[in-house]
C-alpha positions as CSV (number, residue, x, y, z in Angstrom):
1,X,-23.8,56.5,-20.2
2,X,-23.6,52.9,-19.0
3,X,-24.9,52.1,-15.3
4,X,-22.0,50.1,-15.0
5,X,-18.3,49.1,-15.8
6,X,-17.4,46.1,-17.7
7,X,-14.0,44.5,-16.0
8,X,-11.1,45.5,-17.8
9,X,-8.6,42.9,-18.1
10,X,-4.9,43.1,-17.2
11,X,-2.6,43.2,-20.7
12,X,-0.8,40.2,-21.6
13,X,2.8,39.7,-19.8
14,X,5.4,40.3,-22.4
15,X,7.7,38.0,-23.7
16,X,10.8,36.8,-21.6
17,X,9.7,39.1,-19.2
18,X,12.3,37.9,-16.4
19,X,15.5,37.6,-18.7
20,X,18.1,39.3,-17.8
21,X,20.0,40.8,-21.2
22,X,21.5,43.7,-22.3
23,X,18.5,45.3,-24.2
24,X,16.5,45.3,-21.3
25,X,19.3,46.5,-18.5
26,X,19.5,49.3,-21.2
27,X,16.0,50.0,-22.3
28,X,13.9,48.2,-20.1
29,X,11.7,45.4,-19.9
30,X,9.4,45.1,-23.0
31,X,5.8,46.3,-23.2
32,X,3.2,43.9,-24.7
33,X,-0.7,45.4,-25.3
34,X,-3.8,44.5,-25.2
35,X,-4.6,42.4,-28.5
36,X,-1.3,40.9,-28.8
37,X,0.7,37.8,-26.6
38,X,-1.1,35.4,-28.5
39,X,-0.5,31.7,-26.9
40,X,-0.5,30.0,-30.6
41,X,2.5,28.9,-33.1
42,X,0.8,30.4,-36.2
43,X,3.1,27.9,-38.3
44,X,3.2,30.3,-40.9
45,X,4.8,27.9,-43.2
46,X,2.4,25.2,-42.9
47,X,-0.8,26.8,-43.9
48,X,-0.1,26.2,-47.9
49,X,0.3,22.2,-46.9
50,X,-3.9,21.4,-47.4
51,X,-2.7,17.4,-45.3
52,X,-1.6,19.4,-42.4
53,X,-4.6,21.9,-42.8
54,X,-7.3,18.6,-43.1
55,X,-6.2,16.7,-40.3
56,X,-5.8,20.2,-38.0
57,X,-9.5,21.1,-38.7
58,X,-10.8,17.6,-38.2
59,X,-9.3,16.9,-35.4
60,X,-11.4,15.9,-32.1
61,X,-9.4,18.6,-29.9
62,X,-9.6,21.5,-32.3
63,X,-11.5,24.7,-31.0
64,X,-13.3,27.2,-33.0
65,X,-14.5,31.0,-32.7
66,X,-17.5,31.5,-34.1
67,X,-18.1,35.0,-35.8
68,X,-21.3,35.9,-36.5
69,X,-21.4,39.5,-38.7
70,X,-17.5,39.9,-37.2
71,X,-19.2,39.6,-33.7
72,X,-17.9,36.6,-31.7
73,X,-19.2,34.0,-29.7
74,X,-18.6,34.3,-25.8
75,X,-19.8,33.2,-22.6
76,X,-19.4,35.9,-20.9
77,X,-18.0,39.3,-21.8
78,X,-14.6,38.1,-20.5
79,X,-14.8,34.6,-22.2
80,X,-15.3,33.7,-25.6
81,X,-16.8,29.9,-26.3
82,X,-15.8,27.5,-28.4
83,X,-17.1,24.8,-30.3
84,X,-15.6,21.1,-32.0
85,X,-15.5,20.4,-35.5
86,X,-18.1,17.9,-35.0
87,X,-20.2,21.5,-34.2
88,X,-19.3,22.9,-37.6
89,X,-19.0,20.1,-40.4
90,X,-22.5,20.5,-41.3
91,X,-21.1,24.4,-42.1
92,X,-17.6,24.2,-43.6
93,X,-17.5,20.1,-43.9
94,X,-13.6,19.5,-45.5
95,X,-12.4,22.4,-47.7
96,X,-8.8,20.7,-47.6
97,X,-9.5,17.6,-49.0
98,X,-7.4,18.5,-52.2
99,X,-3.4,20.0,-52.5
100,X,-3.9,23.8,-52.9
101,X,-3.0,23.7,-56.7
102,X,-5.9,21.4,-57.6
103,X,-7.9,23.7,-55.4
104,X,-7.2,26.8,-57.8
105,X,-7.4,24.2,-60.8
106,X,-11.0,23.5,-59.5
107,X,-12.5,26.8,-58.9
108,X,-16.0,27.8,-59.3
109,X,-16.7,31.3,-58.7
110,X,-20.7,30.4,-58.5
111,X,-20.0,28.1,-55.2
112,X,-20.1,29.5,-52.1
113,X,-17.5,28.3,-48.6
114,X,-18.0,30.2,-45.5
115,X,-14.6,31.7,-44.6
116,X,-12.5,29.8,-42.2
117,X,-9.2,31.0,-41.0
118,X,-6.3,28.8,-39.7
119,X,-5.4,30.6,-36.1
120,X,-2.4,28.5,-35.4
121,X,-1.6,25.6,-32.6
122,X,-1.7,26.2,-28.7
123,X,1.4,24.6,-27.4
124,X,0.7,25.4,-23.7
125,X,-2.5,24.5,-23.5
126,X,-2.3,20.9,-21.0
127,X,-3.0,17.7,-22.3
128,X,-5.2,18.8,-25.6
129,X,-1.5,20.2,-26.8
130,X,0.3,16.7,-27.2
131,X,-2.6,15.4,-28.5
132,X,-2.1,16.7,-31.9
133,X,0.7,16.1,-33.8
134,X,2.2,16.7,-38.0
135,X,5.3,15.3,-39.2
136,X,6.4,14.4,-35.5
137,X,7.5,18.2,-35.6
138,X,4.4,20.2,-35.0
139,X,2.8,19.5,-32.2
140,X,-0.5,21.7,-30.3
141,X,-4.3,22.2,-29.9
142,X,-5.5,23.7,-33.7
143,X,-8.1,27.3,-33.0
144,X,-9.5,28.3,-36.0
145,X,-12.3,31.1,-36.7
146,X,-15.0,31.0,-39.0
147,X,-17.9,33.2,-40.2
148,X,-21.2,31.7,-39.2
149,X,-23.3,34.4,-40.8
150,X,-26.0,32.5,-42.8
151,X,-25.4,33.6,-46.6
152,X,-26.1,31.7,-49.4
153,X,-26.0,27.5,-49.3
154,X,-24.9,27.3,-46.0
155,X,-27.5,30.0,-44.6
156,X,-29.8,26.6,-43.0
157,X,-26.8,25.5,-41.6
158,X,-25.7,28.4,-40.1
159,X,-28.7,29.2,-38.5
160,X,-29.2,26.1,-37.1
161,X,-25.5,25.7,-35.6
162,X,-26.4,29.7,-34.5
163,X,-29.7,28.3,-32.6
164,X,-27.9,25.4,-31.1
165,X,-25.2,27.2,-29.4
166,X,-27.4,30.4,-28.5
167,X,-29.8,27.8,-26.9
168,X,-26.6,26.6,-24.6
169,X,-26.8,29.9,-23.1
170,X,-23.9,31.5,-25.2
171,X,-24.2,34.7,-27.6
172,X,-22.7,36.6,-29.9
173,X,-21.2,39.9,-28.1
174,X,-22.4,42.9,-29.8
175,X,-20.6,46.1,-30.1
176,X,-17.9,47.0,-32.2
177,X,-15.0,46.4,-29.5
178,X,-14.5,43.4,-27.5
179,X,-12.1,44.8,-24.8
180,X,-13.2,42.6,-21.7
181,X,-11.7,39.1,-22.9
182,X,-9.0,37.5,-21.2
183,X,-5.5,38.7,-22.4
184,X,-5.0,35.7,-24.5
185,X,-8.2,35.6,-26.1
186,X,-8.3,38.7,-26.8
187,X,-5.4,38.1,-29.1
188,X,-6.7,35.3,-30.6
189,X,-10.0,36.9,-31.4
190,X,-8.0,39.6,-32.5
191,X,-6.0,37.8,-35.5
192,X,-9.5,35.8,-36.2
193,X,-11.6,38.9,-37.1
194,X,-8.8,40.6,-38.6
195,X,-8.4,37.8,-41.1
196,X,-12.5,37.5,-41.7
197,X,-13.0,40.9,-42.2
198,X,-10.2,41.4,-44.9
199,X,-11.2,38.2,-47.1
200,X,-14.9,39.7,-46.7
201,X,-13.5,43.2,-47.7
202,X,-11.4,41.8,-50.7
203,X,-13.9,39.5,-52.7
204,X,-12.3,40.8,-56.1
205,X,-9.1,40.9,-57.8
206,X,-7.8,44.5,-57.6
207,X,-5.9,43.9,-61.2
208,X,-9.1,42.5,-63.4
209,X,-12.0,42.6,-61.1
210,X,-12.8,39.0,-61.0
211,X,-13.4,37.5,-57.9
212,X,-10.6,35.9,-55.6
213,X,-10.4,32.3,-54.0
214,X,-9.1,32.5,-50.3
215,X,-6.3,30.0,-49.8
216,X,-3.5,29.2,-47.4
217,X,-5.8,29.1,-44.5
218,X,-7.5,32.0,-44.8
219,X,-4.1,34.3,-45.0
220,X,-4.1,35.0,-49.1
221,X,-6.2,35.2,-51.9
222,X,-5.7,34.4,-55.3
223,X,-6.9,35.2,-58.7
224,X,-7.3,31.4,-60.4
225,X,-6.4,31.3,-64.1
226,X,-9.6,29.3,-65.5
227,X,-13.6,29.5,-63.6
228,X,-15.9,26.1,-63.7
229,X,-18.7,28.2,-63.0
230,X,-20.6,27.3,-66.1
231,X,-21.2,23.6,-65.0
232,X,-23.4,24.8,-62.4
233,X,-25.9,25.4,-65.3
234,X,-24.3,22.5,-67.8
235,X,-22.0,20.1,-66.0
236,X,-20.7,19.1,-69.1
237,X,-19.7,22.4,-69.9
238,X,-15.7,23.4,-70.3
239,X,-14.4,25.6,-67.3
240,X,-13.7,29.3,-68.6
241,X,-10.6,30.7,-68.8
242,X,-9.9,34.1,-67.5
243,X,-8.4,36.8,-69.2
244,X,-4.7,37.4,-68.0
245,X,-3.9,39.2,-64.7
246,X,-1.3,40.8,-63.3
247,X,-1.1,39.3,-60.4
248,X,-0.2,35.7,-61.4
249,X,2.8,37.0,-62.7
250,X,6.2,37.3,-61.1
251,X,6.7,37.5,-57.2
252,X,3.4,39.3,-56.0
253,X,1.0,36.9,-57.4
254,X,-1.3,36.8,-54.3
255,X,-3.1,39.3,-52.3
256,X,-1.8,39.5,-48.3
257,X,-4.0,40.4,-45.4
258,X,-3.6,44.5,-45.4
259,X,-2.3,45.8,-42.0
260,X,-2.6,49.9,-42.0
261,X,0.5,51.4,-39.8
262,X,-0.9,54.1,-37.5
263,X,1.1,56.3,-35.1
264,X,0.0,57.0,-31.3
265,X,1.8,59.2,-29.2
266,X,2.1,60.7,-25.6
267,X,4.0,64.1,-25.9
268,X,5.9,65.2,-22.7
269,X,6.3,68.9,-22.5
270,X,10.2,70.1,-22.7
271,X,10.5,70.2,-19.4
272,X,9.3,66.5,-19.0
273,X,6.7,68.2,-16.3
274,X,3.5,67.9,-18.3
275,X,1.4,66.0,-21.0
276,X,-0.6,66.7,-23.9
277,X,-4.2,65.6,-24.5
278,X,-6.6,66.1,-26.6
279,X,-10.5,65.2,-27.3
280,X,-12.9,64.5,-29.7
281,X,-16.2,65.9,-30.0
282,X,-18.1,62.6,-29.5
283,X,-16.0,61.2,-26.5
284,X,-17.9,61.5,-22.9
285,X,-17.1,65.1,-21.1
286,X,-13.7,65.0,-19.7
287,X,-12.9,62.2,-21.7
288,X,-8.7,63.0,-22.7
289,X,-6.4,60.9,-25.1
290,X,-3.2,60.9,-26.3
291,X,-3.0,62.2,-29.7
292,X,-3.0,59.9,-33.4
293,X,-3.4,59.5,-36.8
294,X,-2.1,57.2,-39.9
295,X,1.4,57.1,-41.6
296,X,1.7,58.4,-45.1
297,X,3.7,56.2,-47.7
298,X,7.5,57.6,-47.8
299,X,7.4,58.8,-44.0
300,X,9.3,57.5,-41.0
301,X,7.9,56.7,-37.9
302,X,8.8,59.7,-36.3
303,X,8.2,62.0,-39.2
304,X,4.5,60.9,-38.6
305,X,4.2,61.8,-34.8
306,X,6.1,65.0,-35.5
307,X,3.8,65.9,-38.2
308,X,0.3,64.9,-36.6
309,X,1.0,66.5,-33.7
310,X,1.7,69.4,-35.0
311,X,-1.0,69.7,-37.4
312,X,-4.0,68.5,-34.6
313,X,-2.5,70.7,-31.9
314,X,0.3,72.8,-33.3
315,X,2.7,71.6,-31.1
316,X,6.4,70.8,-32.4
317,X,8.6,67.8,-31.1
318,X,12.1,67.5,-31.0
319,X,13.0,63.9,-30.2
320,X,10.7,61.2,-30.5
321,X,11.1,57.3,-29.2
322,X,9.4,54.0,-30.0
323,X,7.5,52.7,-26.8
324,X,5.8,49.6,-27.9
325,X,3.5,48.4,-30.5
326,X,-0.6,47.3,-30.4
327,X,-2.6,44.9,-32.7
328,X,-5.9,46.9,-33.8
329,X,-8.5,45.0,-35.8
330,X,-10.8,47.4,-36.1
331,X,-10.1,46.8,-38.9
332,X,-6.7,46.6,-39.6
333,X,-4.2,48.7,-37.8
334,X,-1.1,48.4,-35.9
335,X,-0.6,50.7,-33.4
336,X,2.9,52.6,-33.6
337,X,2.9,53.8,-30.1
338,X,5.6,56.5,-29.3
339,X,7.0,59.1,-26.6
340,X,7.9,62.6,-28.4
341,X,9.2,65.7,-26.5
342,X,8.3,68.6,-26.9
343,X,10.6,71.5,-28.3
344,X,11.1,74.3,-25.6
345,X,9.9,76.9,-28.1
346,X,7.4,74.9,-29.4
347,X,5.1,74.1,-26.8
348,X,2.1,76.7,-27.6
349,X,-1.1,74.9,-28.6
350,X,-2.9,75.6,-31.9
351,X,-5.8,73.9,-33.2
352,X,-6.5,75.9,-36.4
353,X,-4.7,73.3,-39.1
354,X,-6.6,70.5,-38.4
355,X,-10.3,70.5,-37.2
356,X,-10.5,66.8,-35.7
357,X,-9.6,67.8,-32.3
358,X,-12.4,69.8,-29.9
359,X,-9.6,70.8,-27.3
360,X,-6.3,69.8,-26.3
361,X,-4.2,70.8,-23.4
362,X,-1.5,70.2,-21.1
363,X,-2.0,68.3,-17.7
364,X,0.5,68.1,-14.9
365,X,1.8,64.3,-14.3
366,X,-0.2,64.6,-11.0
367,X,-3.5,65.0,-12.7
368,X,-3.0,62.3,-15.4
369,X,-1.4,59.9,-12.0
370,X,-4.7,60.1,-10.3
371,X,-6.8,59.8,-13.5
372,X,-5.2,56.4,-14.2
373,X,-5.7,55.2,-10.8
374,X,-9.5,56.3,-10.3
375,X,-10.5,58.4,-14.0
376,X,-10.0,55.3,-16.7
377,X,-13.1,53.5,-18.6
378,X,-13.6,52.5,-22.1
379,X,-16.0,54.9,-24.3
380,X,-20.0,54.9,-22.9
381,X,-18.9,52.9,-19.7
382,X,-18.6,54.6,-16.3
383,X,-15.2,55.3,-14.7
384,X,-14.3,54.0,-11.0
385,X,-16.2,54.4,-8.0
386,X,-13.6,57.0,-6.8
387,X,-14.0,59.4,-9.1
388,X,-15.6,62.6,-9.0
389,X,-17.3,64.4,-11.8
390,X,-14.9,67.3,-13.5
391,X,-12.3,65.2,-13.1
392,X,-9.7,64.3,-15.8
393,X,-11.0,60.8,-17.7
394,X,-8.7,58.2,-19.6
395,X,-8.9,55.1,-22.1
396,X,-9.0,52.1,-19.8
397,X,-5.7,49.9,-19.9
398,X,-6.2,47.7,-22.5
399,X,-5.8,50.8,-24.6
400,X,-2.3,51.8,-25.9
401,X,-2.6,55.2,-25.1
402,X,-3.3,54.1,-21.2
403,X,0.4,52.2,-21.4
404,X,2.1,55.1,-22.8
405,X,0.4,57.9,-20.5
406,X,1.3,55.2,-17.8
407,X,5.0,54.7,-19.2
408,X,5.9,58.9,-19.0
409,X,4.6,58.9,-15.4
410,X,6.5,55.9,-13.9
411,X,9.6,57.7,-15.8
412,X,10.1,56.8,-18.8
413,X,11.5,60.3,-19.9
414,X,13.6,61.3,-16.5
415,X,10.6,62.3,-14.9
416,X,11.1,61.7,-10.8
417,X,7.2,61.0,-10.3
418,X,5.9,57.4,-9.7
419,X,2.6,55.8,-9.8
């Protein structure tokens, strides 16, 4: 176990947090996580438009997170670092200097471009925000991410623009969660290696097998109709055209960024009195969680929390409720997270159906009160100084499973006791 505990960051306030309306007189204000309340206007709509894209990279107040094997570049484990395009145009140069049609036209499967993904602008972010501006509409400071990984042609380059910015005193945070950053950098991070990992993980068409050309930014790939790898040997030679596919046919003719749905619950005994945890075998001694798992194609929401909880701890639920949602991009989930009760008759626990859980049990609010205020860490780090070994241990609060522990004991379901 670590010797000491990295600062855990407060979660990102939640949009229109101080508006008064009738949604949140009747539910409540809304719950943002950790990984989410990004600061940028994605411009969706933009991304196919290669002028808007050129200008955006090339611009002198456009930032960029470097990824090196999906790890990014920080300052500090609460800060990542940025760098200018000036940095990275010996890496990427100007992949945009052509409309996205002649880009397909011109494909050569033999050529490699380091992925770069279009983050969206920063509209709040001082001066730098007015500084940019497309079609006098779009306005903001441009964040991209790219993969600095050497591979291939640009490997020299990488490892030089690696060497220069390591030698500045910044590095590239190890680990396979970064859950230190600032709120808003966390989110941004968090939509940059989403986006890198899934155009590394999707280098082929799924319909013939030939590989993909990443376009609109970095947020789709497509299958191109004809290859001009042959001219890397004969530059007279004709480009080669590829046998038909599926997808450049009718609507779907692109691959999306996949996003796996995954439900994450906190179940309330029926009396609203107690919680359920459970554990895994590799989490520290102590160490509880709420309980989760992945939605199956053809199921609700709540047909999935009914159904994994009852098949990791045999416990049924009656009525189940939709608490708030977290960004997960390791590698590609979106946390469902919910609040089920438990059925009065249904509240004995059985762990024979399905073997991933080492224990689960129920805890009194009381117990899981005073393990959020003294008992939370993240995995391998140490809880607070306040705690005493034995006691009941919890996912930090950047976690979604911390929020929805946090939500049943502040009241969310009737419950009297407060935090």
């Amino acid at each position: 176990m670590s010797d000491k505990k990295t600062p855990i960051p407060e979660v990102p306030e939640a949009a229109h947090s101080n508006l008064d309306s009738m949604l949140s007189r009747k539910f409540g204000k809304e719950v943002a996580n950790y990984f989410a309340g990004s600061p940028l206007n994605r411009v969706s709509f933009l991304r196919p438009d290669t002028s808007f894209l050129s200008q955006a990279l090339r611009h002198d107040t456009s930032k960029f997170i470097l990824f090196n094997e999906l790890n990014p570049l920080v300052k500090a484990p609460t800060e990542l670092a940025y760098v200018s395009y000036k940095d990275v145009q010996p890496v990427v140069g100007n992949p945009y200097q052509k409309p996205e049609a002649e880009i397909i036209d011109d494909y050569n499967s033999a050529t490699y471009h380091p992925q770069l993904v279009f983050l969206g602008l920063n509209q709040t972010n001082g001066p730098a925000a007015a500084d940019f501006k497309y079609k006098e509409h779009y306005h903001g400071q441009p964040f991209w991410a790219l993969d600095v990984t050497p591979k291939e042609s640009v490997t020299t380059a990488c490892k030089k623009l690696i060497a220069d910015v390591e030698g500045k005193g910044l590095y590239f945070a190890q680990g396979r969660m970064q859950l230190s950053l600032h709120a808003t950098e966390a989110a941004m991070y968090a939509e940059g290696r989403h986006l890198l990992d899934w155009n590394a993980r999707n280098p082929f068409c799924g319909a013939c097998g030939h590989k993909t050309l990443s376009i609109n930014g970095g947020f789709k790939r497509t299958c191109p109709p004809k290859d001009l790898a042959a001219r890397m040997h004969d530059p007279g030679a004709p480009a080669t055209q590829r046998p038909d596919c599926a997808t450049r046919t009718g609507v779907s003719n692109l691959c999306f960024p996949r996003t796996d749905p995954t439900v994450i619950m906190a179940v309330v005994s029926a009396d609203g009195t107690r919680v359920l945890l459970g554990r895994q075998r590799r989490w520290p001694k102590y160490w509880y969680s709420t309980l989760a798992g992945f939605l199956e194609p053809a199921e609700s929401v709540e047909e999935a929390v009914r159904r994994e909880v009852w098949e990791e701890s045999g416990i049924h639920l009656g009525r189940v409720v939709i608490h708030s949602t977290q960004p997960w991009p390791y590698p590609a989930n979106l946390m469902i997270g919910a609040i089920g009760q438990a059925t009065p008759d249904g509240e004995a626990i059985h762990l024979g159906h399905d073997a991933e859980l080492e224990d689960a049990k129920w805890f009194e609010l009381d117990e899981i009160r005073e393990a959020l205020r003294i008992g939370t860490s993240g995995l391998g780090e140490d809880p607070g100084p306040e705690y005493q070994e034995g006691g009941l241990r919890l996912p930090p609060r950047t976690a979604i499973a911390n929020q929805l522990m946090r939500a049943v004991v502040e009241g969310f379901v009737g419950a009297e006791a407060k935090i």
